[in-house]
N, C-alpha and C positions, 0 to 999 in steps of 0.2 A: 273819715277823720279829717279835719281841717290838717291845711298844710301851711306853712307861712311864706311869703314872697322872699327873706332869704334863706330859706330852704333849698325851693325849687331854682333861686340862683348859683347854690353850692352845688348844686345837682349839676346843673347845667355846664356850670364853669369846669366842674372836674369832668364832666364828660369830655367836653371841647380840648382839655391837656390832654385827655386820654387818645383824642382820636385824630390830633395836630397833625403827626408821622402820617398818617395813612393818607390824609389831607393834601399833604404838600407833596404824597408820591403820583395821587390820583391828578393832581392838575400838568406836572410833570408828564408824564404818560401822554395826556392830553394833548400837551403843546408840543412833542414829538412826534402827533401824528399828522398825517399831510392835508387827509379829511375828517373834519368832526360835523357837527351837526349844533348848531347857535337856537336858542329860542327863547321867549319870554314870553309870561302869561301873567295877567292880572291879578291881584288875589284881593279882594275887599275883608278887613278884617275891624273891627267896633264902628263903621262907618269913614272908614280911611282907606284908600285905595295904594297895593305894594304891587312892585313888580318883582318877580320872583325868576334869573336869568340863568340860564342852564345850558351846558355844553356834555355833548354826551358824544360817545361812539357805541361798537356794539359790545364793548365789555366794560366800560366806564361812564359813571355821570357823574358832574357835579354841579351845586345850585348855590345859586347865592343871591342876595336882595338886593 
């Protein structure tokens, strides 16, 4: 079934309110600890090249573009 581009932005957006809380405690967390772990990995996507930048430890990640 086709879907329409503001669908999947209603989608998305109500996701992102949904999961803002969990968001702002995981980065929290984060920058309370003394060692984390930094990385960035390339991601080519329709012929455009992202970097996609992520900080994790051994119970938390988060990623961002």
């Amino acid at each position: 079934m086709p879907v329409s581009t503001g669908t999947i932005t209603g989608l998305v957006s109500g996701f992102a309110a949904r999961v803002t809380g969990t968001v702002v405690s995981i980065r929290k967390r984060l920058l309370a600890k003394p060692v984390v772990h930094y990385d960035e990995t390339g991601v080519r996507t329709e012929g455009t090249n992202f970097w996609v930048h992520s900080v994790c430890d051994s119970d938390h990640a988060c990623l961002s573009q």
